[in-house]
One Martini backbone bead per residue (centre of mass of N, CA, C, O) as a GRO file, in nm:
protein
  116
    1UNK     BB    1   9.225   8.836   9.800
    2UNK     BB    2   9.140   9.044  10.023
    3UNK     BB    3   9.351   9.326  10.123
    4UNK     BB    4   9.522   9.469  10.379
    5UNK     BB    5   9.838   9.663  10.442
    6UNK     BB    6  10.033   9.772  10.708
    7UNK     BB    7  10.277  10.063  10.736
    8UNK     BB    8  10.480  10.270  10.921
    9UNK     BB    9  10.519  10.215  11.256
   10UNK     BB   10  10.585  10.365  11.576
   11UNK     BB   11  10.846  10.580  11.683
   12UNK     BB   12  10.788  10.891  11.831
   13UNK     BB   13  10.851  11.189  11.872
   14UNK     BB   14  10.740  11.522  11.950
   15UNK     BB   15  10.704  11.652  11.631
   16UNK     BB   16  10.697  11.470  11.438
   17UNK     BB   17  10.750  11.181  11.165
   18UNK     BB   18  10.476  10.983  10.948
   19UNK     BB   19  10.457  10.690  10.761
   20UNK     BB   20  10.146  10.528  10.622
   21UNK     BB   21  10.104  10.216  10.434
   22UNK     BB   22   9.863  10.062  10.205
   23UNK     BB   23   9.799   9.782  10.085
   24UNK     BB   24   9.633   9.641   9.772
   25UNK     BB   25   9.414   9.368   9.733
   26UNK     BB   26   9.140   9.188   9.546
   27UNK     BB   27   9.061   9.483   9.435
   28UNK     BB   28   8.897   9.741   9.325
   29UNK     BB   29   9.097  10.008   9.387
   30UNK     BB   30   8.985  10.272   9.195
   31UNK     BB   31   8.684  10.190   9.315
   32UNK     BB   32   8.791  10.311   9.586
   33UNK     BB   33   8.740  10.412   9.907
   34UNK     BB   34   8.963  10.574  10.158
   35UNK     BB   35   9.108  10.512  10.481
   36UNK     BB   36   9.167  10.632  10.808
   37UNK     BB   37   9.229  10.487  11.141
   38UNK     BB   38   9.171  10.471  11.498
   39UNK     BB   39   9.268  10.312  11.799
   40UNK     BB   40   9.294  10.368  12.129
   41UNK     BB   41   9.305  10.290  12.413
   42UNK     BB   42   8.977  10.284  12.567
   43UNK     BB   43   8.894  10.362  12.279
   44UNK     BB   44   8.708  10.396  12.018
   45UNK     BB   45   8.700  10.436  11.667
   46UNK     BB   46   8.860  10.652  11.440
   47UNK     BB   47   8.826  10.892  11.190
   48UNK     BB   48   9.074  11.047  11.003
   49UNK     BB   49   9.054  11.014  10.714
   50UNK     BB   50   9.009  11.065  10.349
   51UNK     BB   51   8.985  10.924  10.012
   52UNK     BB   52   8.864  10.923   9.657
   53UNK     BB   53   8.908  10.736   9.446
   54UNK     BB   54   9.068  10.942   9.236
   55UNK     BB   55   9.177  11.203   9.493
   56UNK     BB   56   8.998  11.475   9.475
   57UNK     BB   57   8.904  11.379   9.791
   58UNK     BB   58   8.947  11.524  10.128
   59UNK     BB   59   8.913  11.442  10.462
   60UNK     BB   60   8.920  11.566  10.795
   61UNK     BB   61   8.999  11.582  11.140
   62UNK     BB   62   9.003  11.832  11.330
   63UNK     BB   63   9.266  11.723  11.492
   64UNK     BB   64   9.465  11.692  11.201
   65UNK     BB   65   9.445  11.923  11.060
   66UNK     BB   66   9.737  12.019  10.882
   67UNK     BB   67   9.912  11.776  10.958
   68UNK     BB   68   9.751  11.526  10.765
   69UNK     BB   69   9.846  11.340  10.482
   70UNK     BB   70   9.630  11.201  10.208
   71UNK     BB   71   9.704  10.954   9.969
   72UNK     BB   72   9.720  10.809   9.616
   73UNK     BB   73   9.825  10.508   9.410
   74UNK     BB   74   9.644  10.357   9.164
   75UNK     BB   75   9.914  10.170   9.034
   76UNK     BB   76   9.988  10.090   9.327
   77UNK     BB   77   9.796  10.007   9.529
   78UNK     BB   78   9.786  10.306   9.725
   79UNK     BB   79   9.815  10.454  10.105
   80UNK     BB   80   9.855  10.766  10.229
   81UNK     BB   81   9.947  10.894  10.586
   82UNK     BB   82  10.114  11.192  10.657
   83UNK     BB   83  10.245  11.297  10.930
   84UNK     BB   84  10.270  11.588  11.158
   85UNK     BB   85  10.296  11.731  11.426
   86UNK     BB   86  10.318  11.512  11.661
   87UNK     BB   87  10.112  11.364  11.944
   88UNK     BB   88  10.054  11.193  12.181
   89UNK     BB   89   9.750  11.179  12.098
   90UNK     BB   90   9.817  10.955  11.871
   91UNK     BB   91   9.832  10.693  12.015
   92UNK     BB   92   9.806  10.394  11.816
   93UNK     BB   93   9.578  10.210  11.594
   94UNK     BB   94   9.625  10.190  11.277
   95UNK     BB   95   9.362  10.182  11.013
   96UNK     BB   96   9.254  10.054  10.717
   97UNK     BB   97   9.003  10.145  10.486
   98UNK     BB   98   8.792   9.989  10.216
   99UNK     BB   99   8.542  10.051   9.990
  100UNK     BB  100   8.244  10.000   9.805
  101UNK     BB  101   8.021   9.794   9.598
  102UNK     BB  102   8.145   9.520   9.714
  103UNK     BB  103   8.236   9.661  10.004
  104UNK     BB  104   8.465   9.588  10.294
  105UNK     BB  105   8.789   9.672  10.449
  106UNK     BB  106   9.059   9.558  10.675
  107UNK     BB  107   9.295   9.616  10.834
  108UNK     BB  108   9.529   9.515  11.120
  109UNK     BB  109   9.747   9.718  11.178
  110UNK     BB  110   9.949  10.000  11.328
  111UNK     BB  111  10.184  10.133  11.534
  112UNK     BB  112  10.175  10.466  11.711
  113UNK     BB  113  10.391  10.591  11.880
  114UNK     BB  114  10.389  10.922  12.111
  115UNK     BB  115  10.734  10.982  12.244
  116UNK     BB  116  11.008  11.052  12.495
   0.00000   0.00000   0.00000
């Protein structure tokens, strides 16, 4: 079975940090570009970060740029995305999406809220 699994959402005050993971099964991880994205109340679903099946490239978006770091460890069919001096405008639910050959994949999504 194709799944992602995030975790690693939750609450947090403005300027913290957050790390969140997600879990892939039933598909080549390795041969998979993998994505964070967002989505805020009211809001598009925007892309976060990107990291290439390797790990060798990776791409943010302007708004998180120098912030938020994406990892992968293909050993371990998992990514991260470790979020630092976070901001209110951050809160959202966070979803994993793998890519590749095969087709696409979505997790289920985790919540981060960014309050005082």
């Amino acid at each position: 079975q194709v799944q992602l699994v995030e975790s690693g959402g939750g609450l947090v005050q403005p300027g913290g940090s957050l790390r969140l993971s997600c879990a892939a099964s039933g598909f080549t991880f390795s041969r998979s570009a993998m994505s964070w994205y967002r989505q805020a109340p009211g809001k598009e679903r925007e892309l976060v970060a990107t990291i290439s099946s390797t790990g060798g490239s990776t791409t943010y978006a302007n708004s998180v740029k120098g912030r938020f770091t994406i990892s992968r460890e293909n050993a371990k069919n998992t990514v991260t995305l470790l979020m630092n001096r976070l901001k209110t405008e951050a809160t959202a639910v966070y979803y994993c999406n793998a890519w590749g050959g095969w087709g696409s994949v979505w997790g289920q999504g985790t919540q981060v809220t960014v309050s005082s």
